[in-house]
C-alpha positions in Angstrom: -35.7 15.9 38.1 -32.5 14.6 36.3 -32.7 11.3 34.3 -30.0 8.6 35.9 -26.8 8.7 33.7 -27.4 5.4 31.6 -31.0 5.7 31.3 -31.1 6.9 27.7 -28.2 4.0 26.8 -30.5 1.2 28.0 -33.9 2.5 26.1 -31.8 3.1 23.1 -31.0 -0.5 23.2 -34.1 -1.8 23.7 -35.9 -0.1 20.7 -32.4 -1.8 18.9 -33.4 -5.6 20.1 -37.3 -4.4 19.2 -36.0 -4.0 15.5 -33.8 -7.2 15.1 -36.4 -9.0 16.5 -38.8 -8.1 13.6 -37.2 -9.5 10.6 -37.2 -7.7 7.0 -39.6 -10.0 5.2 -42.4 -9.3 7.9 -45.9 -7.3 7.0 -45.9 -3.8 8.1 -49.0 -4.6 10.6 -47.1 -7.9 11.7 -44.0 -8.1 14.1 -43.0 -11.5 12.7 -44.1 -13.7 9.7 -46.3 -16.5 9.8 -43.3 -18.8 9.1 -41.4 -17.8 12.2 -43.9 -17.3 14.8 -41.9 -19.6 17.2 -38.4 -18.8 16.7 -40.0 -14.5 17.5 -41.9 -16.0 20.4 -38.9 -17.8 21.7 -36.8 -14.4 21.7 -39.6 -12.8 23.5 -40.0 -15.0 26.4 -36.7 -15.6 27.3 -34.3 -18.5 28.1 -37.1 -21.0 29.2 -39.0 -21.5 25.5 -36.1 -23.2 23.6 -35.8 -26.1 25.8 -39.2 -26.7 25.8 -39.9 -25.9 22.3 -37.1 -28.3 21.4 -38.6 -30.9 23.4 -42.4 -30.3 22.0 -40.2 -30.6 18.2 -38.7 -33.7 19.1 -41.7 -35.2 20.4 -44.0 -34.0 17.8 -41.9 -35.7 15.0 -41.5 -39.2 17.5 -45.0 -39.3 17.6 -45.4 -38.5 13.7 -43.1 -41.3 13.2 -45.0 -43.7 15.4 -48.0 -42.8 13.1 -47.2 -43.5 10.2 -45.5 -46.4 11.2 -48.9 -48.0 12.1 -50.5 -46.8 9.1 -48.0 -48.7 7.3 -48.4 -51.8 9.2 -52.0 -51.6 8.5 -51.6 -51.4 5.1 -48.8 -54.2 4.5 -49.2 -57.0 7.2 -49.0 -59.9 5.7 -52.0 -60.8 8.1 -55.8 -61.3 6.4 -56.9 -58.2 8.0 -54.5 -55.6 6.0 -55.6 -53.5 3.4 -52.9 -55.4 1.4 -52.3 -59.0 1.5 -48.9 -59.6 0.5 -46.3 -62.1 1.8 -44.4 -61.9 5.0 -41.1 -61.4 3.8 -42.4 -58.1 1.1 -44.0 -57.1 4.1 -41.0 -56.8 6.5 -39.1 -55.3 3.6 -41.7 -52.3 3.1 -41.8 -52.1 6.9 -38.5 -51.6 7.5 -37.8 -49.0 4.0 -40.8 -47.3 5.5 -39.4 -46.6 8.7 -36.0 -46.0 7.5 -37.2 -43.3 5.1 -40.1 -41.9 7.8 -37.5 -41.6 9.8 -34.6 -39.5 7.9 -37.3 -37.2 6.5 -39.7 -36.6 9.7 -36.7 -36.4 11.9 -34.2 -34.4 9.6 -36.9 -32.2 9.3 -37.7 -32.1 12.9 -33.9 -31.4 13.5 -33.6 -28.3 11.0 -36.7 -26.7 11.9 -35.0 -26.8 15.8 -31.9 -25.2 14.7 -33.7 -22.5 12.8 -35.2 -22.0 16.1 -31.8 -22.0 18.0 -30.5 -19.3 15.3 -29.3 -21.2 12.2 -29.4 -19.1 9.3 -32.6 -19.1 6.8 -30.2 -20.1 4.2 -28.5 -22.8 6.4 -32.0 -24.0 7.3 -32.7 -24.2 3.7 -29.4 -25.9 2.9 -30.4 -28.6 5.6 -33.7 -29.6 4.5 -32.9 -29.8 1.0 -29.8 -32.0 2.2 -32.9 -34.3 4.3 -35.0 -34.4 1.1 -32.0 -35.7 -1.2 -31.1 -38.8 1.6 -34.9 -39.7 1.3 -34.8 -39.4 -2.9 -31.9 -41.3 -2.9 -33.4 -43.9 0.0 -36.3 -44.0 -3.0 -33.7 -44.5 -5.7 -32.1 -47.4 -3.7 -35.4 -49.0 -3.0 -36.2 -48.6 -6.7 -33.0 -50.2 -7.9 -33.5 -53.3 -5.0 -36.5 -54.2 -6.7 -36.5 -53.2 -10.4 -36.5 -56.8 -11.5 -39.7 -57.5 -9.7 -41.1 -54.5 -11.4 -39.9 -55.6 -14.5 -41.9 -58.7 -14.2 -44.4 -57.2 -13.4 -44.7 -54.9 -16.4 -43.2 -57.4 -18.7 -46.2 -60.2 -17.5 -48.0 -61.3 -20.6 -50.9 -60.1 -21.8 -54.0 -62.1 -19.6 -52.3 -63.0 -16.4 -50.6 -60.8 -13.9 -51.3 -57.9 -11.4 -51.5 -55.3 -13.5 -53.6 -57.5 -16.4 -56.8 -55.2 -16.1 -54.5 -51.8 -17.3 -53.5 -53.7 -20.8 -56.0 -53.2 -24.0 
């Protein structure tokens, strides 16, 4: 019985796809590391995982979002039943910081860990969330500077009076 001319091409490059599928840093009784258990899985199945693992992404970090939105809320209303009572106006400007800053960061995130699935680059994905991470430090920083003189006060307060009276000797 002779082998069909081709044959040995086509198992020759499947054993090549089964060796770039297993990247470098993986454990010798593990196909892929922990860390990239999707973006193997995706290569595995076939066309129909990205999609809907870019879907299950998107709506993973929407709904993350949404979450911590209404923890927020709870905390800062400026209604009697919130964990902190504070004016309306403090309170719509932590809401909105909050969500502008949940948002960057969950998303970004969200949006990085797609295109590592998609076939960005470790190092790109690295790149990306560290880029993320400095928009939300420097969201922090402008919040910071937007209300250091209330801070100031705050600190500055004299010695029997203010909000943080009870942490002076």
């Amino acid at each position: 019985m002779e082998a069909r001319p081709g044959a040995r091409g086509r198992a020759h490059r499947r054993v090549a796809d089964a060796s770039r599928l297993a990247p470098a840093t993986a454990s010798p009784g593990e196909a892929c590391p922990r860390s990239e258990i999707a973006t193997c899985e995706h290569r595995r199945s076939g066309n129909d995982a990205p999609p809907r693992l870019v879907i299950v992404a998107i709506v993973h970090a929407y709904a993350l979002c949404r979450t911590v939105m209404c923890v927020a809320r709870t905390m800062v209303s400026p209604s009697p039943l919130s964990l902190l009572v504070m004016s309306g106006e403090t309170a719509a400007y932590i809401e909105i910081w909050v969500r502008r800053i949940v948002t960057v960061g969950v998303f970004g995130i969200a949006i990085a860990n797609v295109a590592l699935l998609l076939g960005l680059y470790r190092s790109g994905y690295e790149a990306l969330v560290q880029l993320v991470m400095l928009t939300v430090h420097l969201m922090l920083v402008v919040v910071i500077l937007q209300c250091r003189r209330l801070v100031a006060d705050v600190i500055r307060s004299t010695r029997d009076t203010g909000m943080l009276a009870w942490t002076r000797i």
